[in-house]
C-alpha positions as CSV (number, residue, x, y, z in Angstrom):
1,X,-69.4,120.0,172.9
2,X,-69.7,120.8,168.8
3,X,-69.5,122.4,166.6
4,X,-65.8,123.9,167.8
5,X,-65.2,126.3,165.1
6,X,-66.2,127.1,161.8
7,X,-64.7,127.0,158.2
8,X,-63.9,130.3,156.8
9,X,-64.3,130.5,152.5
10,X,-61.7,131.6,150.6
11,X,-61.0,132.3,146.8
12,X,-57.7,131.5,145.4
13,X,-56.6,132.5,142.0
14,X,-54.2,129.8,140.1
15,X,-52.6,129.7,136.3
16,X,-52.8,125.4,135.7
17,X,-51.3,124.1,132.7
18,X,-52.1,127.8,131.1
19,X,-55.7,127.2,132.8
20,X,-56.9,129.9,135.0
21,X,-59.1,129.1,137.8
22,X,-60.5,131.0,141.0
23,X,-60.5,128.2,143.6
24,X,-63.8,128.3,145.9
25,X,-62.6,126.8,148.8
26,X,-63.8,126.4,153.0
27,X,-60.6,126.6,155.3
28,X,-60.2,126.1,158.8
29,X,-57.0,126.8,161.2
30,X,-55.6,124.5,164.3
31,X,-53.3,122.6,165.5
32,X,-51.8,118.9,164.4
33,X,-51.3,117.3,161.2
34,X,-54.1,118.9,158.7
35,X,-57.3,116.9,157.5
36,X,-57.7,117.6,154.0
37,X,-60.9,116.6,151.6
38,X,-61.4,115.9,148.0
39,X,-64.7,115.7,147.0
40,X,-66.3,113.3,144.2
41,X,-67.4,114.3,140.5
42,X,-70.7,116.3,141.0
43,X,-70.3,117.0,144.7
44,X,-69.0,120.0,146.3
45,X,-66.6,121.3,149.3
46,X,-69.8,121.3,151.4
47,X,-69.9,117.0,151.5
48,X,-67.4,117.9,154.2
49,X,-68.8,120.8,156.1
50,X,-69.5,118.4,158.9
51,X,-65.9,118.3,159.9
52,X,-66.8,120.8,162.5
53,X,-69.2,118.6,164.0
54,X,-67.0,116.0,165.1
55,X,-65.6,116.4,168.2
56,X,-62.7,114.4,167.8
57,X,-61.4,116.3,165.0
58,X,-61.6,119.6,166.9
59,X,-59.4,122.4,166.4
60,X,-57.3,120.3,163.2
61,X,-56.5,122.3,160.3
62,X,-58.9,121.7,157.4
63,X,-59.1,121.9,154.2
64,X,-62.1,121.5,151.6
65,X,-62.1,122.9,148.1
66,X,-64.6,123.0,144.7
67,X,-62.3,121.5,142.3
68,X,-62.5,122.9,138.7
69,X,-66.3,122.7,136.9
70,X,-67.9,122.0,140.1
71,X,-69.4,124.2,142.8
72,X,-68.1,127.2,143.1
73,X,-64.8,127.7,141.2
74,X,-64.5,128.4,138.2
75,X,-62.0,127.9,134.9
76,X,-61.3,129.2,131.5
77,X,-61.1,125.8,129.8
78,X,-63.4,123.2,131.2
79,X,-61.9,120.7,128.6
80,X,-58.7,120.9,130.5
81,X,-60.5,119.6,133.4
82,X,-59.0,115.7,133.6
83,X,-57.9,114.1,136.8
84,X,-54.1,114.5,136.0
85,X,-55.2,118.0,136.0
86,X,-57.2,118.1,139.2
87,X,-54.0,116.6,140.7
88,X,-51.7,119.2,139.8
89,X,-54.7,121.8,140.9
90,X,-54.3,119.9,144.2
91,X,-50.7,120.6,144.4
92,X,-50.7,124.1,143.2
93,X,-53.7,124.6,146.1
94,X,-51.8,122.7,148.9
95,X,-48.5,124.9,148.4
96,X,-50.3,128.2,148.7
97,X,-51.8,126.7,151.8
98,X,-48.6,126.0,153.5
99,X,-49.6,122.1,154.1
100,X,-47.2,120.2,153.8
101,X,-48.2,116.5,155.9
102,X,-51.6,115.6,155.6
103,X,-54.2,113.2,156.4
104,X,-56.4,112.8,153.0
105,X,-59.7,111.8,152.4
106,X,-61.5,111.8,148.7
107,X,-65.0,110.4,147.5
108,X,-64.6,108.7,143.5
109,X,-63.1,111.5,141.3
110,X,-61.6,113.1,144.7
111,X,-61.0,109.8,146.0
112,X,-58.9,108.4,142.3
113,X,-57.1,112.2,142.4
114,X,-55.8,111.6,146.3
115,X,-54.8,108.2,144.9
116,X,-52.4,110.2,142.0
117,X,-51.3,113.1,144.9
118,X,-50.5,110.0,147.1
119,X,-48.8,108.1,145.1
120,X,-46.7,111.0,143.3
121,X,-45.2,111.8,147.5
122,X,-46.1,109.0,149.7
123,X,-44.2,110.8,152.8
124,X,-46.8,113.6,152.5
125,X,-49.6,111.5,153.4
126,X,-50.3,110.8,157.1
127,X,-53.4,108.4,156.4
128,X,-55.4,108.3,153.2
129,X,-59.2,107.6,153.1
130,X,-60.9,106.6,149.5
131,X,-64.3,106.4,149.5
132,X,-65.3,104.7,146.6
133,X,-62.0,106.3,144.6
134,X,-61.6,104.8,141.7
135,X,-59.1,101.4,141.7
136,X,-60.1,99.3,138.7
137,X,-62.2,99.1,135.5
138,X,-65.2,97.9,137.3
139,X,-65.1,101.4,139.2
140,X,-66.5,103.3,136.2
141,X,-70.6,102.5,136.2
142,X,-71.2,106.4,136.5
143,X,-67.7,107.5,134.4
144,X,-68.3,104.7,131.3
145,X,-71.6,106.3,130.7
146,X,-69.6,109.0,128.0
147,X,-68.7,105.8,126.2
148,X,-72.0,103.9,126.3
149,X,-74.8,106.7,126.7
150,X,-72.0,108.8,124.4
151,X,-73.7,112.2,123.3
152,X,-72.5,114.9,121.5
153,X,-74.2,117.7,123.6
154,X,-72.8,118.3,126.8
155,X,-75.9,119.4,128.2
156,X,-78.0,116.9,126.9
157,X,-75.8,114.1,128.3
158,X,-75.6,115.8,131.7
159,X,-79.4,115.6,131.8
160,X,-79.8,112.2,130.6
161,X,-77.3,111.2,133.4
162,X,-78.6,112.6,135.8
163,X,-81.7,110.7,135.1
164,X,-80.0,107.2,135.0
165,X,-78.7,108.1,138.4
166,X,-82.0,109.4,139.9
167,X,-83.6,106.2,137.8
168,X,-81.3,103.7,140.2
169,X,-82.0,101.3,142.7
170,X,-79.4,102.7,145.0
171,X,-79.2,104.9,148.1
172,X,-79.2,108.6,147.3
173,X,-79.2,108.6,143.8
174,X,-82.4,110.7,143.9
175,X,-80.5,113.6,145.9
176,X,-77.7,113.1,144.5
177,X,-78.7,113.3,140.7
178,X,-81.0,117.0,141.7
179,X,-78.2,118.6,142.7
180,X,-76.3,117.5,139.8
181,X,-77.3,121.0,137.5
182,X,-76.3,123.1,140.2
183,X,-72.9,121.5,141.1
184,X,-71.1,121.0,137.9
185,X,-70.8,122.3,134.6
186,X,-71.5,120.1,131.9
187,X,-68.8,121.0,129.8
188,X,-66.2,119.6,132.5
189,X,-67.8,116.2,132.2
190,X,-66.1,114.3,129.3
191,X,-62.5,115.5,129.8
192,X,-62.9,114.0,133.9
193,X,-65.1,110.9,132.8
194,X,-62.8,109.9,130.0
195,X,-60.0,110.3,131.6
196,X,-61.4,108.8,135.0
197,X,-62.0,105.5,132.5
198,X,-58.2,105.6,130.9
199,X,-56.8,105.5,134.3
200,X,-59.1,103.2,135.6
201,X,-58.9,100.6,132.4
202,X,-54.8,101.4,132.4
203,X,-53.8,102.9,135.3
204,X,-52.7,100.0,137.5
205,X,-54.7,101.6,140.1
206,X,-55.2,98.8,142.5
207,X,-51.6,98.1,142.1
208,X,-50.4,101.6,143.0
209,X,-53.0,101.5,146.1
210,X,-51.8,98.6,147.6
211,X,-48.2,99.7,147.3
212,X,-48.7,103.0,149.5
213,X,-47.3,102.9,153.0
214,X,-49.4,104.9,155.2
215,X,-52.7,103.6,157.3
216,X,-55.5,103.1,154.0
217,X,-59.0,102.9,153.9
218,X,-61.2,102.0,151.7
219,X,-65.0,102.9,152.1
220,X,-67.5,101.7,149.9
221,X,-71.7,101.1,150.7
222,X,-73.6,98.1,151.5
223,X,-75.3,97.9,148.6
224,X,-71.4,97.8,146.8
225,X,-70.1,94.9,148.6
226,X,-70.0,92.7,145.9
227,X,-66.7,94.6,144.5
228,X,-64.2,92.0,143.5
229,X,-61.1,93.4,144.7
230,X,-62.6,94.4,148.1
231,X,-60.7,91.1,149.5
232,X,-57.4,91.8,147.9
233,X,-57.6,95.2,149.6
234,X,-58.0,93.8,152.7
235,X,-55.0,91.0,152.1
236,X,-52.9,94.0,151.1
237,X,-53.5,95.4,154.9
238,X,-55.9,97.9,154.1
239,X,-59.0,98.2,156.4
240,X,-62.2,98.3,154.8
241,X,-65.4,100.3,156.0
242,X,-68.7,98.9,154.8
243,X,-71.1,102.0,155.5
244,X,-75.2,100.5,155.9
245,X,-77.7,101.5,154.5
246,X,-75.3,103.6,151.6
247,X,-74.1,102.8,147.6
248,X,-72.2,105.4,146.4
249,X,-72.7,108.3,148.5
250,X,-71.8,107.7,152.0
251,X,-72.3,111.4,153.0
252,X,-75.7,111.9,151.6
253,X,-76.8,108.1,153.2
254,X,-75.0,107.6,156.3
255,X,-73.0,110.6,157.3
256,X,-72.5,109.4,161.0
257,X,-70.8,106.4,160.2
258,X,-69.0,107.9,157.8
259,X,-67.4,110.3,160.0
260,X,-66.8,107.7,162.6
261,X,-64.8,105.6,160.5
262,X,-62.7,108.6,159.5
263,X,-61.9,110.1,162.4
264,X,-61.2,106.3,163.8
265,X,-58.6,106.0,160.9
266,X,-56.8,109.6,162.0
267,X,-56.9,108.6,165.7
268,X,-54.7,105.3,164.9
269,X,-53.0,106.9,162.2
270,X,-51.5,109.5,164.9
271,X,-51.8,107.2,167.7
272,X,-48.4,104.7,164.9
273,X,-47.9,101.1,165.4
């Protein structure tokens, strides 16, 4: 029987780096090791709001917040907004919350962020699931576009993006791209994309991903399968979830499977060797 209970919003003032930021963020209580999410660059908190639908996730502390120039939170110096800093915001966020063990889940920008958090305390991680997080150069087809479609107006290359996404032959960039003016703030772009592109060209990403201990996933769409390090993933022992009929955006295209691979990946997670 769903949904079990709802998220509450909260708000969440923070100093970062001499940044201040309000966090938006959707919280729920329970019992058991907590499920938090991480969402992707452009997205919101809300890609996750389904958690209460799934019954086998019922009554687990959650944990779902806007990071900084998207949704709802907001920050005094969107040109701080990098992914080393949306780590640190992940910290500071987690340590007001009281969480401590974690099962983690993040989607591209959320998904290369929860790679950083993991990799910084890997005994804090119960499970960790990247959906199409960033692991090598190849990753960057959105972020590399503020090196080859480079503009010097924010919001002129927001809108320009936006219509190369909505322009592609993949699943969902049509909703996805809409929503794109109302979810982030375009002066937040450069300072995530270009740094989402120096970790991915120099980060040893796929390195540091296969070197984590916990139960990994990686989650990428059909129409992505011709990734070239999907098979050294999958040497390295992590599982791999091809979503159907999905590219990119696995919530937006196939949020049923999605959430079945997830909560799959907690259940054995829990359940140990």
């Amino acid at each position: 029987m769903s949904p079990v209970s709802k998220l509450e919003p909260f708000t969440l003032p923070l100093t970062v780096d001499g940044t201040r930021i309000e966090v938006a963020g959707l919280c729920r209580d329970g019992a058991g090791t907590p499920l938090v999410f991480l969402h992707g660059f452009g997205s919101t908190k809300e890609d996750y709001a389904d958690v209460i639908q799934q019954e086998q996730l019922a009554d687990r502390p959650v944990l779902a917040y806007d990071a900084p120039g998207c949704g709802d939170t907001t920050c005094s110096d969107l040109g701080a907004v990098s992914v080393p800093f949306l780590v640190s915001v992940a910290e500071h966020v987690l340590r007001d919350r009281q969480i401590d063990r974690f099962h983690l889940v993040g989607h591209s920008m959320g998904g290369l962020t929860a790679l950083l958090l993991a990799d910084s305390d890997p005994g804090r991680i119960a499970s960790l699931v990247s959906i199409e997080g960033n692991v090598a150069p190849e990753d960057c087809f959105l972020s590399r576009q503020i090196v080859t479609h480079a503009d010097d107006d924010p919001d002129a290359f927001l809108t320009r993006f936006a219509e190369r996404v909505a322009g592609s032959r993949f699943y969902a960039g049509g909703l996805y791209a809409a929503s794109l003016p109302y979810k982030v703030r375009a002066g937040a772009v450069r300072a995530i994309f270009e740094s989402m592109v120096d970790l991915s060209d120099h980060g040893k990403l796929l390195d540091r991903f296969l070197g984590l201990p916990m139960p990994r996933m990686f989650m990428y769409g059909e129409q992505n399968d011709a990734l070239s390090y999907l098979p050294k993933l999958a040497e390295g022992g992590v599982e791999l979830a091809e979503i159907s009929h999905s590219a990119h955006f696995p919530m937006y295209s196939n949020p049923p499977q999605m959430w079945a691979r997830i909560t799959g990946l907690v259940a054995r997670a829990e359940a140990g060797p």
